[in-house]
Structure formats: C-alpha cells, structure tokens
C-alpha atoms as one frame of an Amber mdcrd trajectory, in Angstrom:
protein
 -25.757  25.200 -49.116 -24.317  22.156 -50.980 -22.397  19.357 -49.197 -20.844
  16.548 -50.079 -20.040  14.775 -46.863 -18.489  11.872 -48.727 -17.904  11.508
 -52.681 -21.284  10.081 -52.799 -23.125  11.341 -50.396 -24.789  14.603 -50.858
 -26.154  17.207 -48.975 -28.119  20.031 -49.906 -28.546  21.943 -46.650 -31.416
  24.384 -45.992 -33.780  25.893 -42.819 -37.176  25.122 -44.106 -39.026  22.330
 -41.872 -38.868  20.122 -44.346 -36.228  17.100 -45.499 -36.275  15.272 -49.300
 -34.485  12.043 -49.088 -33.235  10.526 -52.284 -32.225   6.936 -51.698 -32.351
   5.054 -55.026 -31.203   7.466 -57.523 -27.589   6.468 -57.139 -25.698   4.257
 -59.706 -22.046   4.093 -58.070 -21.040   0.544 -57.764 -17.555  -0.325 -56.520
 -15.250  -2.186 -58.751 -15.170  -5.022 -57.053 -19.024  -5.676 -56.622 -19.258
  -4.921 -60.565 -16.460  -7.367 -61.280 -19.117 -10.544 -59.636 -22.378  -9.043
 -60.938 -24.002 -10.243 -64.580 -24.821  -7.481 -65.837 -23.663  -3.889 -64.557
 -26.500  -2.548 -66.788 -29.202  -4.598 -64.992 -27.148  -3.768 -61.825 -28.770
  -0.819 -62.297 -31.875  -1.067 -64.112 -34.120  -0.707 -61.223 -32.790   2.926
 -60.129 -34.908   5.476 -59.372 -33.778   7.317 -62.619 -33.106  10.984 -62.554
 -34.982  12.067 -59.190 -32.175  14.316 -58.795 -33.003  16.282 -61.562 -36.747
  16.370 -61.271 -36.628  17.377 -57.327 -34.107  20.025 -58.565 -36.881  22.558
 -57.669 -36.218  21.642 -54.187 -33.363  23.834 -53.086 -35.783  27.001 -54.303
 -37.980  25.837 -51.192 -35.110  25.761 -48.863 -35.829  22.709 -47.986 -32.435
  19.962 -47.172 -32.159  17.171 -49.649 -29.653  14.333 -48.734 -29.318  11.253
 -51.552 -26.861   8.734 -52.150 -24.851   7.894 -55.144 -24.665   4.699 -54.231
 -26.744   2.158 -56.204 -29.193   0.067 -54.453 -27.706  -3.306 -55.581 -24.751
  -2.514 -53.271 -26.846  -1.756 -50.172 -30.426  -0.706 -49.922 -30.492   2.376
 -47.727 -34.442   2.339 -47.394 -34.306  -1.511 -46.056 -34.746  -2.746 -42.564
 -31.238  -3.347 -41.589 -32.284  -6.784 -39.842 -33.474  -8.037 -42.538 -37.197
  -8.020 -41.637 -39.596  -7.593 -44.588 -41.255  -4.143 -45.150 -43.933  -6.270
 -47.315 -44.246 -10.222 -45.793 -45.644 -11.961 -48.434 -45.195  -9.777 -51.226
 -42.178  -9.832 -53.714 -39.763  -7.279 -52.319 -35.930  -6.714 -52.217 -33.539
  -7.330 -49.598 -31.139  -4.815 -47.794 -28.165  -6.199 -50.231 -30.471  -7.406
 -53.219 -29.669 -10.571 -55.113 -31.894  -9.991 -58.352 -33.971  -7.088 -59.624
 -37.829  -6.590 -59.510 -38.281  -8.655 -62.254 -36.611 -11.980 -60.739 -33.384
 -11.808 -62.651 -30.314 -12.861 -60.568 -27.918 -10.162 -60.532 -24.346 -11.676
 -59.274 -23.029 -14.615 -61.244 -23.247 -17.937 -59.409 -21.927 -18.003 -55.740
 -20.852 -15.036 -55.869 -23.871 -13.115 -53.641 -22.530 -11.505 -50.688 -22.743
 -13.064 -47.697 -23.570 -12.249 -43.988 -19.364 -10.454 -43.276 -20.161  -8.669
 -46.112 -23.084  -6.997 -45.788 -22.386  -6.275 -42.823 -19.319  -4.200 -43.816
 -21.536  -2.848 -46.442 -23.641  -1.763 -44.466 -21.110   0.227 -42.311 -19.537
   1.818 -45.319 -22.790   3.329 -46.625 -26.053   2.286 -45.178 -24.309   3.779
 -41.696 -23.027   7.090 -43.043 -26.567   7.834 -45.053 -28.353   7.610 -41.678
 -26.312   8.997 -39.724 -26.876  12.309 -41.917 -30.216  11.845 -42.384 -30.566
  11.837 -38.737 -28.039  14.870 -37.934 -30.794  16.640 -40.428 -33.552  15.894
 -38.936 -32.187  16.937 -35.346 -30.874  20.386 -36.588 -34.297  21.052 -37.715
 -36.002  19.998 -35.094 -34.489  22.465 -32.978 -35.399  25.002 -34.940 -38.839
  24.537 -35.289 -40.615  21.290 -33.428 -41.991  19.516 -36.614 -40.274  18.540
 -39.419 -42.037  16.501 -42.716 -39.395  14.120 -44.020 -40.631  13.382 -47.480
 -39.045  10.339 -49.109 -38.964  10.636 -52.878 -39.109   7.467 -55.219 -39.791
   5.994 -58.376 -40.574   3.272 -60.404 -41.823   2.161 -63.746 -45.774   1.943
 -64.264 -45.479  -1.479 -64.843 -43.949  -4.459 -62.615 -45.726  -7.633 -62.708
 -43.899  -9.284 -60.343 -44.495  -6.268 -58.062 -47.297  -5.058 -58.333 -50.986
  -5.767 -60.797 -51.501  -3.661 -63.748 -50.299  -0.525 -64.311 -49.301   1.695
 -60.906 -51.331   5.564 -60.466 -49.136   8.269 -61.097 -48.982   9.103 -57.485
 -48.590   6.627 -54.436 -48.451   8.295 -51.240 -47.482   5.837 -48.302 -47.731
   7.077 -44.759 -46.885   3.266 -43.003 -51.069   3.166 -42.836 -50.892   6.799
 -40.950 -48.375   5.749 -38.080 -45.960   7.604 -39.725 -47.283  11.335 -40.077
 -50.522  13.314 -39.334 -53.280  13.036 -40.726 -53.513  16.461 -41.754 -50.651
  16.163 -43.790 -51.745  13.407 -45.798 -54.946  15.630 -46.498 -52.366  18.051
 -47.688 -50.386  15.938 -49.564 -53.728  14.161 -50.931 -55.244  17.536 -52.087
 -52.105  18.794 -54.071 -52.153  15.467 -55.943 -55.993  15.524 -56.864 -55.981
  18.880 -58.223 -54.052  17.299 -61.499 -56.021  14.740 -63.574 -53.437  12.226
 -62.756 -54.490   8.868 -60.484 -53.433   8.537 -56.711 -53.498   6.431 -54.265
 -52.951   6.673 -50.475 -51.364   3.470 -48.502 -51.409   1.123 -51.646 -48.919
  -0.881 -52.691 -46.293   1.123 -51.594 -47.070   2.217 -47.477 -43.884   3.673
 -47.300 -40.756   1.917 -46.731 -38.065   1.693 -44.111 -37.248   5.399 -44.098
 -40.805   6.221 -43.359 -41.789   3.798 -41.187 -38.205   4.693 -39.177 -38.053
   8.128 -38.661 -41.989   8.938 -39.160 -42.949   9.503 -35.676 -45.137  12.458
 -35.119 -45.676  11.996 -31.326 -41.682  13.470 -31.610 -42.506  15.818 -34.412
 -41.042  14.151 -36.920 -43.943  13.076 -40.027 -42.910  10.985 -42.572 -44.406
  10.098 -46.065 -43.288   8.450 -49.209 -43.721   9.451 -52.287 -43.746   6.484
 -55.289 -44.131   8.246 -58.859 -44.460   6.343 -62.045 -41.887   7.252 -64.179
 -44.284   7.819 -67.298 -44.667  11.357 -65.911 -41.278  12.688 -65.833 -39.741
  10.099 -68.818 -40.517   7.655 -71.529 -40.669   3.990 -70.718 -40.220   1.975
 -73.943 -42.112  -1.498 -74.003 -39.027  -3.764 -73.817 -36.451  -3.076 -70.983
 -32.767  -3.925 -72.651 -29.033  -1.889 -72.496 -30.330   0.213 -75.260 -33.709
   1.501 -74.384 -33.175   2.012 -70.574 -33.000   4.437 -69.018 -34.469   6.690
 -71.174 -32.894  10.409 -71.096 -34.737  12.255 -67.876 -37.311  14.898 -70.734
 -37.613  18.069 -69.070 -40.939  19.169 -71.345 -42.586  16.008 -70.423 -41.559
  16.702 -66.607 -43.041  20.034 -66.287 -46.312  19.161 -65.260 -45.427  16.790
 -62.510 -42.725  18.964 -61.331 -45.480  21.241 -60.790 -47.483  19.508 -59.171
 -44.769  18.096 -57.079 -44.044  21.506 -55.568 -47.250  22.108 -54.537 -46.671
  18.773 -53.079 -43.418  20.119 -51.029 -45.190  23.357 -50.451 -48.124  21.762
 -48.714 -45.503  20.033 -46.752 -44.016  23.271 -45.758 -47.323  24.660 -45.172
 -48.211  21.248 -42.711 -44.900  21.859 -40.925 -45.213  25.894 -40.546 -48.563
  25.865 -39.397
C-alpha cells in the first residue's frame, strides 16, 4: 500500500520482515534555502540518484520502503542528530551540510544555517522521517520478532576526497557487526559474490547513522547498509558539471544489479523468516 504521510515523505507499506530506507534520493529544497545556496545544481549533485527507481522491485517482495524527498543539503536524515561524527577523522558531511563531497561550499557567504535553524530543520523533516521509520519498524516487529532494516545508498565510484581509488560495486556496512547478525551478513555477502562484481564488508562505508541507530539485534531489529557505485545502475561521465550530471537512471544497464539486488532483499527475507 502506498502512503504519502507528508508531500515528501513516502511510504510504501507492506508485511514482509523486512524495511528499505531511502534517505538521499530526495532533491526537494525549499525556496528559501535555494534562494542562499550557489548553486541549486550542486545543491544536489551528491544525491543518491534514482534509488527509487532501481529498488522499484521492492514492493514485489512486500517489503515497506519509506524515503524522503527531501534533499540532503537541507537536512541529512542518516546523520547523528548531535552532531557527532559517524567517521572522526575522515572527510564526512554534517547533519545540515555546508559543501558537497568534493569540498565545494554550497551556500553563498554567511549565509550557512546556523544552530536555530537546524534545529527547526531538523523538526520539520529529520523528526517526521524517524518517527515513521520507527512506527515501521514497531508494526513489524509485532508481527514477527525480527525485522532486517536495509538502508539503501549510493554514490559515484570515484571521490577523492572521500574515499582512495575507485569504490567496489558493493559496500556492505554492518557498524563492524554491532548492528545485525552475523548470519545475515553471510547472507547478504553470498548474494553479492555470486556476480563478478567487487565487494566489500565494513569498508569505507560501516554503515551510517540509520544503521548504527536502529541496528540492534539483541531487540530483533538487524541493520545493514548498502553503498552501490553508481556505474552499475548509470553512466558517470568523467567531468561532473550542470550538463552531464545526473545522468538519466538506464534501465538495460540496471538489470543486472537489480538482479542481484533482489537476491540481496530476498536473502534478507530469508535471514528474517528463518
């Protein structure tokens, strides 16, 4: 059953044991955040572009998705809401982020928000997305004692100030197993290896705020992250500008990855139902 709780924030409901978050796809960004921002395009360039479409599969096995339209520049859903680093010492962004992954400032000068701010921002979406996301979690809890809460990302292969070289297809992050089984990740692990396609478990990516939240298995909740490179699903041209990014989402080159992604959810499911 599709919801929209809000006009950007979506529910697709189901009764399998398992929960997709989306929380970086979105591009809404209010007018008056636009109005102090450079660039609206590079506002947005670090979306996790078209994870709607490629997790479309998802509804088929029943599974509840919840995403937000909102765009990450405006609040960071999958951010400690203190504040506190997921990565100390490593380039990361903040819960209301002040330039992209690359370094470049995104609001024009003095014109970041500022502590009143982000706090309100934080009420009028960060709030509302969790709240949800919780509710979800609860209602299938009760009907069946373990839920996986699989949180879906993206980002391009290559992001030097992020992260060396270029990133393996799949990164699974499970907060350095605190946040699920470890059957699970053997799961999760297996469905990956069975394409030719490089992963890595607990990399760069251990799983962000999301994960490290709401993944605790002692109270049958299990939590993992899932960070594609978006070569798989779509092209990424060599220079980043207005006019080459993003690149349309390319169903044909998807296919494969989609597949492999539901056998990805399945073993989930299978984790969860067992």
């Amino acid at each position: 059953m599709n919801m929209a709780t809000k006009d950007w924030l979506h529910v697709t409901r189901g009764d399998a044991p398992l929960v997709v978050s989306i929380p970086h796809a979105g591009t809404i960004i209010p007018s008056d955040v636009e109005a102090r921002l450079v660039s609206p395009w590079l506002a947005r360039k670090d979306a996790d572009w078209w994870l709607g479409e490629l997790y479309a599969f998802a509804d088929a096995l029943d599974a509840t998705v919840v995403r937000t339209g909102i765009s990450r520049t405006v609040i960071d859903v999958n951010r400690d809401p203190s504040g506190v680093s997921l990565y100390p010492g490593q380039a990361t962004t903040a819960l209301c982020p002040v330039d992209t992954f690359d370094g470049e400032p995104l609001y024009q000068t003095g014109q970041e928000p500022d502590a009143d701010e982000i706090a309100k921002r934080r009420i009028a979406f960060f709030d509302p997305y969790h709240a949800t996301l919780e509710a979800e979690l609860d209602r299938l809890l009760a009907l069946h004692g373990k839920v996986v809460l699989y949180d879906a990302h993206s980002i391009r292969s290559r992001a030097p100030r992020l992260f060396d070289g270029e990133l393996p297809q799949f990164n699974v992050g499970t907060n350095s197993g605190a946040a699920c089984a470890p059957d699970l990740t053997r799961r999760i692990e297996a469905a990956c290896d069975a394409t030719s396609l490089p992963r890595v478990t607990d990399g760069r990516f251990k799983g962000g705020w999301i994960t490290r939240h709401y993944g605790q298995p002692e109270h049958g909740v299990h939590g993992v992250q899932m960070e594609l490179a978006c070569r798989g699903y779509i092209d990424e041209p060599p220079v980043l500008t207005s006019e080459t990014w993003p690149t349309p989402y390319a169903p044909a080159r998807a296919a494969s990855l989609r597949a492999a992604l539901t056998d990805v959810l399945k073993a989930c499911l299978a984790f969860a139902q067992a």
